[in-house]
C-alpha positions as a Markdown table, in Angstrom:
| # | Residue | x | y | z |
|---|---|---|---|---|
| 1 | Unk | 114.8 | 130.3 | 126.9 |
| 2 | Unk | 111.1 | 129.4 | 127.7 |
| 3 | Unk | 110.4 | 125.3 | 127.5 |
| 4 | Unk | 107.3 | 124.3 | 125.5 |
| 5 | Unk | 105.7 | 123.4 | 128.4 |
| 6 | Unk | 106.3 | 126.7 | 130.2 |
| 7 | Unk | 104.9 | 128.4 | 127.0 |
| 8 | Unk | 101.8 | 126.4 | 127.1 |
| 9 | Unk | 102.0 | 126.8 | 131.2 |
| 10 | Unk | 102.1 | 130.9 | 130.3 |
| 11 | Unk | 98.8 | 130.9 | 127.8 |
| 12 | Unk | 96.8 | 128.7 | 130.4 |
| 13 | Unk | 97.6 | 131.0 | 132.8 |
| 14 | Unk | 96.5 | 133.7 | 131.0 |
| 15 | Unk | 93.9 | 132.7 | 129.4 |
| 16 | Unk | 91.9 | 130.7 | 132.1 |
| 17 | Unk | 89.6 | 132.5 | 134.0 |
| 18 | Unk | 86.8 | 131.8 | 136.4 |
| 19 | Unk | 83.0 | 131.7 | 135.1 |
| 20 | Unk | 81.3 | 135.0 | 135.6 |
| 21 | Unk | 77.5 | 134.0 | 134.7 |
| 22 | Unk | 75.8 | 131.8 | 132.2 |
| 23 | Unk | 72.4 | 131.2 | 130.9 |
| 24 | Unk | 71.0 | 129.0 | 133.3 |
| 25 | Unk | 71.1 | 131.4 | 136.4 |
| 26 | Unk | 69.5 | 133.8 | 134.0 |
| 27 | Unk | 67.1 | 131.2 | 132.4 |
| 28 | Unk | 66.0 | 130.4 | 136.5 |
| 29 | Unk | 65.2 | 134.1 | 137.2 |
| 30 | Unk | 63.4 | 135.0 | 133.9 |
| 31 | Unk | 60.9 | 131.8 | 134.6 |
| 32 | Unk | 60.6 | 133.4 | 138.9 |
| 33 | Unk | 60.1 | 136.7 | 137.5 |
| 34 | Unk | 57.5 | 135.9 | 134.6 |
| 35 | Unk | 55.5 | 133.2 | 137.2 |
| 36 | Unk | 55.5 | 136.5 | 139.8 |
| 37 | Unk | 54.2 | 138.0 | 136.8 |
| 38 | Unk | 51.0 | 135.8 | 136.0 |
| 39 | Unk | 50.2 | 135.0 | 139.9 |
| 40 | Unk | 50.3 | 139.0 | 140.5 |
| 41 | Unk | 52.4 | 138.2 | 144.1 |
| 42 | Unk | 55.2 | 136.8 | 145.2 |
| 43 | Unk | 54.3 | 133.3 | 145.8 |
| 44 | Unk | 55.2 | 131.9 | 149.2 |
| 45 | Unk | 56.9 | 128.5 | 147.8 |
| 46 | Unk | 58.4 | 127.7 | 144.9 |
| 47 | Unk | 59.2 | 124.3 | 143.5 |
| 48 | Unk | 61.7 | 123.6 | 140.8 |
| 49 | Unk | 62.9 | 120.7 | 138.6 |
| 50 | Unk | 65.5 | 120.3 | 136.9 |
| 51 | Unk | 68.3 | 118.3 | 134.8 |
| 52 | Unk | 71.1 | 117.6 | 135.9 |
| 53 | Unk | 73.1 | 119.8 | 134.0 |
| 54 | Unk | 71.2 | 122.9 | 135.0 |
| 55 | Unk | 71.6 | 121.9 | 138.8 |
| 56 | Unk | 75.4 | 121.3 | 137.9 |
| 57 | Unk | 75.9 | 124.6 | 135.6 |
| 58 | Unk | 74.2 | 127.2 | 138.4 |
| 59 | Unk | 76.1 | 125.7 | 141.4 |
| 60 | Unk | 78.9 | 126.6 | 139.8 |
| 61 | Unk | 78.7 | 130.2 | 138.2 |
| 62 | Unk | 77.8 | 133.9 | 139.5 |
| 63 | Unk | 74.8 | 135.4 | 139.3 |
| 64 | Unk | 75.3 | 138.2 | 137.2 |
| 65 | Unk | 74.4 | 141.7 | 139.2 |
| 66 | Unk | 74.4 | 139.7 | 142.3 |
| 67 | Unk | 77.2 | 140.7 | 144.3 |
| 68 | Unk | 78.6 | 137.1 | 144.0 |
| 69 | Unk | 75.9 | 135.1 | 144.7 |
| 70 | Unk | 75.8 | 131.5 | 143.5 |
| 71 | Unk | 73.2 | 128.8 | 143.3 |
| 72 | Unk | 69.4 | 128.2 | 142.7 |
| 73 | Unk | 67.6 | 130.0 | 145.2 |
| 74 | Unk | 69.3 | 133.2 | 144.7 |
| 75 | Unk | 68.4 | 133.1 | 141.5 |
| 76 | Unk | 65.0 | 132.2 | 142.1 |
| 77 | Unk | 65.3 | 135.2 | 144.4 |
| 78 | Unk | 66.1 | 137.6 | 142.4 |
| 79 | Unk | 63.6 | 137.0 | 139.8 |
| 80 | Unk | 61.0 | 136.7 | 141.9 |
| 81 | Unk | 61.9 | 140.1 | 143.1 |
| 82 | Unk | 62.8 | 142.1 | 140.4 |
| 83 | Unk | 59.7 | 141.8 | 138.2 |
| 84 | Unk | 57.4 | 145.0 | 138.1 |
């Protein structure tokens, strides 16, 4: 007979997952792909700023469509080149 704790052991198990993707990765390459947008080109630098919690949340999920990629400057990336 399963213990409480084993029970509760079982559920976590099953039920905790790793992040796959959040707004902020998203948020990051809709704001690349619009500023591509209005400068007509893919500008040669690009300087971000942002809270703390942003930096935090997109260090630490995947990129959706990305083959795994994590962090800011794939995200940046991949905005900046998927605008047409």
């Amino acid at each position: 007979m399963e213990t409480k704790i084993e029970k509760v052991l079982k559920i976590l198990e099953e039920e905790i997952v790793a992040a796959e993707g959040c707004t902020e990765p998203i948020a990051l390459s809709y704001a690349a792909a619009k500023a591509r947008r209005i400068l007509g080109a893919i500008p040669n630098k690009v300087d971000v700023f942002l809270s703390g919690n942003i930096i935090k949340n997109v260090k630490s999920v995947t990129i959706p469509n990305s083959e795994g990629m994590i962090g800011i400057e794939p995200a940046i990336a991949m905005g900046m080149h998927s605008w047409k």
